[in-house]
DRENDO-1510 file (C-alpha; in Angstrom, 1 decimal, always signed):
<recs>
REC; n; res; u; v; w
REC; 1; UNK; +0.0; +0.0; +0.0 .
REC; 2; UNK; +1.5; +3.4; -0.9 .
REC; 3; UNK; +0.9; +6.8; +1.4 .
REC; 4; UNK; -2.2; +8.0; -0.9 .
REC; 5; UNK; -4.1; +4.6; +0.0 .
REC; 6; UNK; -3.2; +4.7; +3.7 .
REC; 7; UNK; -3.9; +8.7; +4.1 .
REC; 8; UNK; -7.3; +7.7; +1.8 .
REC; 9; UNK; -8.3; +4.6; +4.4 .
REC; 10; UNK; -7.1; +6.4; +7.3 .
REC; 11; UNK; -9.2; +10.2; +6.2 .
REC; 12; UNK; -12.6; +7.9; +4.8 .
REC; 13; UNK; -12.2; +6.7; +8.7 .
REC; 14; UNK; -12.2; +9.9; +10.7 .
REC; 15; UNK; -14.8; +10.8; +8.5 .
REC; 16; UNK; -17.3; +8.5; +9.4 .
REC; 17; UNK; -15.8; +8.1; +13.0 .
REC; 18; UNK; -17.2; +12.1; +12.7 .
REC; 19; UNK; -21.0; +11.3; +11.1 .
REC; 20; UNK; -21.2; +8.4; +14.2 .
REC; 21; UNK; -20.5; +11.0; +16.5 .
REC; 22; UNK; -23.2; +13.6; +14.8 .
REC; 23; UNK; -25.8; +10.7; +14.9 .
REC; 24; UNK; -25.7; +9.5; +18.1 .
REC; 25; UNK; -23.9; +12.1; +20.1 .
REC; 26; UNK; -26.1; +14.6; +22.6 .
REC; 27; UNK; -26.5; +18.0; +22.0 .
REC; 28; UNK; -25.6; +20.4; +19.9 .
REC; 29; UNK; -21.8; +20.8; +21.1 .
REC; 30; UNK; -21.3; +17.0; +20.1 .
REC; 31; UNK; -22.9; +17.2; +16.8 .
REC; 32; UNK; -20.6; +20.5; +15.5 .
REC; 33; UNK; -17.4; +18.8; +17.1 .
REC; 34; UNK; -18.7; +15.5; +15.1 .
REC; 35; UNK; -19.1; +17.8; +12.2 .
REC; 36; UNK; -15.7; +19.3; +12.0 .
REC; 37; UNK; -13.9; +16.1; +12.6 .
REC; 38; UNK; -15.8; +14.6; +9.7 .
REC; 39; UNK; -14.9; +16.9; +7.3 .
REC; 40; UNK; -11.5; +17.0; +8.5 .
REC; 41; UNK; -11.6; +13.3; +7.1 .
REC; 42; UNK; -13.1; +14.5; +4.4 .
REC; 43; UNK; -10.5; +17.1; +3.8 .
REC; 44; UNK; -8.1; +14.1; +3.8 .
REC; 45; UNK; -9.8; +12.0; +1.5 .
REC; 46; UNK; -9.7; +15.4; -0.6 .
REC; 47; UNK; -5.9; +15.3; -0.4 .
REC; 48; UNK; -5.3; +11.7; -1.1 .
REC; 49; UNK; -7.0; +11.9; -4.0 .
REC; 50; UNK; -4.6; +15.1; -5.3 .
REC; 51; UNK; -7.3; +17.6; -4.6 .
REC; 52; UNK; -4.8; +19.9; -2.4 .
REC; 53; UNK; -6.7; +23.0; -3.3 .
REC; 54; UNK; -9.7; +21.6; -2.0 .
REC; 55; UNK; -8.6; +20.1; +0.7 .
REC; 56; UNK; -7.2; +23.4; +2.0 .
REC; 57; UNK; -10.7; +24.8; +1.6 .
REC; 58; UNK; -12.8; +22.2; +3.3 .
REC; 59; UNK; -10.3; +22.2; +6.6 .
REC; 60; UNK; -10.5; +26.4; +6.4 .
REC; 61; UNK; -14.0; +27.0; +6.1 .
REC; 62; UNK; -15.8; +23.6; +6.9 .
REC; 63; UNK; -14.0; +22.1; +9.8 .
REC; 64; UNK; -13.3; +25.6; +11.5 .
REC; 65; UNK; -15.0; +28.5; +10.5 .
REC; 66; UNK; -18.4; +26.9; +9.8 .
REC; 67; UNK; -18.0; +25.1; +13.3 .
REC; 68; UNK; -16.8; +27.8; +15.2 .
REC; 69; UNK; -20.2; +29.9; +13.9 .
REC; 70; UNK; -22.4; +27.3; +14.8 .
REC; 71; UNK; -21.1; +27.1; +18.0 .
REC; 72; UNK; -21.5; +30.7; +18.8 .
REC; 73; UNK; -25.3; +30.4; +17.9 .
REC; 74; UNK; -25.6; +27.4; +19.8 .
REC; 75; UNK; -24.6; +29.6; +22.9 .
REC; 76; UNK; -26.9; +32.1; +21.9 .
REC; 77; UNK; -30.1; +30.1; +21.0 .
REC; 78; UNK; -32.5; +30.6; +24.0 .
REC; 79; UNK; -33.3; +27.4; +25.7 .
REC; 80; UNK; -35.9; +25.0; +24.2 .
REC; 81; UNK; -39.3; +25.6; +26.1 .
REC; 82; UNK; -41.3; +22.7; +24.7 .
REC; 83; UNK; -40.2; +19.8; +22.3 .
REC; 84; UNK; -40.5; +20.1; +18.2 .
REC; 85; UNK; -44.0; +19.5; +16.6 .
REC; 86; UNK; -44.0; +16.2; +14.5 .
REC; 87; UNK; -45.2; +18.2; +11.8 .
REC; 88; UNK; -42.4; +20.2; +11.4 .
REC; 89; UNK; -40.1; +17.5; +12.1 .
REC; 90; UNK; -41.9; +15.6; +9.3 .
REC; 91; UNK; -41.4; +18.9; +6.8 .
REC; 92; UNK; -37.6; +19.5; +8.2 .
REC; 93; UNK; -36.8; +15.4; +7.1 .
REC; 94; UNK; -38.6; +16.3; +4.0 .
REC; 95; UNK; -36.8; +19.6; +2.8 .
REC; 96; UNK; -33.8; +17.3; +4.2 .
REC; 97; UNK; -33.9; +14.9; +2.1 .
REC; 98; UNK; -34.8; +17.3; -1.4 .
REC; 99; UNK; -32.0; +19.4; -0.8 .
REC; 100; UNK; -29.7; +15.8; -0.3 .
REC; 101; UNK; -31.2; +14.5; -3.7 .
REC; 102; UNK; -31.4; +17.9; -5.5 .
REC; 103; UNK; -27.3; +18.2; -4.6 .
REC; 104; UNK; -26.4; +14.2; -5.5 .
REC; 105; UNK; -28.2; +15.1; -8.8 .
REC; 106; UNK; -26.5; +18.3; -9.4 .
REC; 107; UNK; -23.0; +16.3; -8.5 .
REC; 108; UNK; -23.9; +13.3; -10.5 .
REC; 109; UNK; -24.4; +15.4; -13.6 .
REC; 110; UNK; -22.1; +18.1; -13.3 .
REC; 111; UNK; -19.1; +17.9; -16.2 .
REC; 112; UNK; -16.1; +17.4; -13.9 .
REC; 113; UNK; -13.2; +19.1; -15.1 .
REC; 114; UNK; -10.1; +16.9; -14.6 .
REC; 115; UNK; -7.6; +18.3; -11.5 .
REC; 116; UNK; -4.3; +19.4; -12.7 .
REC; 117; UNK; -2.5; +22.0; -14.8 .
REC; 118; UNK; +0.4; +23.8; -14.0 .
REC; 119; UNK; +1.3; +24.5; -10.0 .
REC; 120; UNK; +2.2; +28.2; -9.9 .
REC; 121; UNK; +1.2; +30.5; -6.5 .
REC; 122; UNK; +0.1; +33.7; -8.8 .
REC; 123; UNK; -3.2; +34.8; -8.1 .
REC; 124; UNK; -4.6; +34.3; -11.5 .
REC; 125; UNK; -4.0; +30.4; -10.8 .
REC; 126; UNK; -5.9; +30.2; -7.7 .
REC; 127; UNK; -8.9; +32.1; -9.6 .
REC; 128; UNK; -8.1; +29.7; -12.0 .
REC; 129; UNK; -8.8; +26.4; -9.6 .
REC; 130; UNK; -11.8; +28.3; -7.8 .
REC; 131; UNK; -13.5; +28.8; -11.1 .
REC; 132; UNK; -12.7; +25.5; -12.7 .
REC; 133; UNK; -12.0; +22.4; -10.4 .
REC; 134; UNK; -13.4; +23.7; -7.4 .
REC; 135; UNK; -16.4; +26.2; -9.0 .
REC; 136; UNK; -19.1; +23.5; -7.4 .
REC; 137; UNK; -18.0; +23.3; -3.9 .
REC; 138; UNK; -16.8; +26.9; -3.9 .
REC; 139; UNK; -20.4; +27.4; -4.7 .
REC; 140; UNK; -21.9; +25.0; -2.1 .
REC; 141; UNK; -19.4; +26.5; +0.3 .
REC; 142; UNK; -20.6; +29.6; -0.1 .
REC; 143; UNK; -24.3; +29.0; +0.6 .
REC; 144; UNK; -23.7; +27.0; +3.7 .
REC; 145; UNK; -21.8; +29.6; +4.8 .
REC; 146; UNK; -24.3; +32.0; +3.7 .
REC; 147; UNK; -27.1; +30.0; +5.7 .
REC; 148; UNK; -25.1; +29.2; +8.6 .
REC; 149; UNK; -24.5; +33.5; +8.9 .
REC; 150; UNK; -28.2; +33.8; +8.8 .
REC; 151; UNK; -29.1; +31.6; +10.8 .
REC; 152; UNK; -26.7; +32.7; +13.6 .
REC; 153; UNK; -28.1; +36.4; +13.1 .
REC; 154; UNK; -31.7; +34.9; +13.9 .
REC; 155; UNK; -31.0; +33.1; +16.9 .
REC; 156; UNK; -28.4; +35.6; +18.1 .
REC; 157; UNK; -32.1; +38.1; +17.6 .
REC; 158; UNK; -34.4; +35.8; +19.2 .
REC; 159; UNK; -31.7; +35.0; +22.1 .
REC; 160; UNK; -31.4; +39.2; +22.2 .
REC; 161; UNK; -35.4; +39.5; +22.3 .
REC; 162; UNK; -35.9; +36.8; +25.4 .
REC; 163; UNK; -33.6; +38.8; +27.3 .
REC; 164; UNK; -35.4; +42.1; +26.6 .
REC; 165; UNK; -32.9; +43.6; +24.8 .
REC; 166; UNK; -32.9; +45.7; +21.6 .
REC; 167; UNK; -34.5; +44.1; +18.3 .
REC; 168; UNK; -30.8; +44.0; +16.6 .
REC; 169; UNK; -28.0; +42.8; +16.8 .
REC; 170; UNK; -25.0; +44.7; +16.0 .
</recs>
């Protein structure tokens, strides 16, 4: 077995070591630590497969900053006062599982451009990757980042409302 195979076995390991933890871990600390770790396995799998760029990417923005901003509005979500509806558990499983299907069929059919080219560090080459190996999960990136921002912004509001403070957050 050569390094890529062992770094691939070793990174496909932490990253379903990380899902087990998000599925049966308690609370919302343990899922987001589960979270990171996974895509840190990810981010390895990325790398043995000569995805550098990416890999870079997914341990930057989805094993730390993504984590570290769900964190923060898991500290300032207000406490939950009475348990879930089924009904909009049923409707959050649903919109769930369309957005999973909706991005395997986008990934599935997307054109893949094949990794390479020439390694240079000028700034025209990384705009180069972003747009061309990496354009889809730049894009994907980007609106989980975008969602995770709002979504801290509302429970940071709703946390700011329950203590009687101003409407806003600044």
């Amino acid at each position: 077995m050569n390094w890529a195979g062992f770094v691939f076995g070793a990174s496909a390991t932490i990253a379903i070591l990380g899902a087990a933890i998000v599925a049966l871990g308690r609370g919302a600390a343990a899922a987001i630590a589960g979270f990171a770790f996974s895509m840190v396995g990810v981010a390895g799998v990325c790398l043995a497969i000569g995805d550098d760029f990416l890999a870079i990417l997914i341990v930057l923005l989805l094993s730390a900053a993504l984590p570290a901003g769900l964190l923060a509005a898991a500290r300032l979500a207000p406490p939950a006062s009475q348990p879930p509806q089924r009904s909009r558990i049923a409707a959050a499983v649903l919109i769930g599982a369309a957005t999973f299907v909706a991005l395997v069929t986008l990934i599935v059919r997307t054109p893949w451009p094949p990794a390479g080219g020439a390694r240079e560090v000028a700034a025209s080459w990384i705009g180069w990757r972003l747009m061309t190996d990496a354009v889809v999960a730049l894009e994907l990136v980007g609106a989980l980042l975008a969602v995770a921002a709002l979504g801290a912004l509302a429970l940071a509001r709703a946390a700011s409302r329950s203590r009687g403070g101003p409407d806003h957050v600044p």
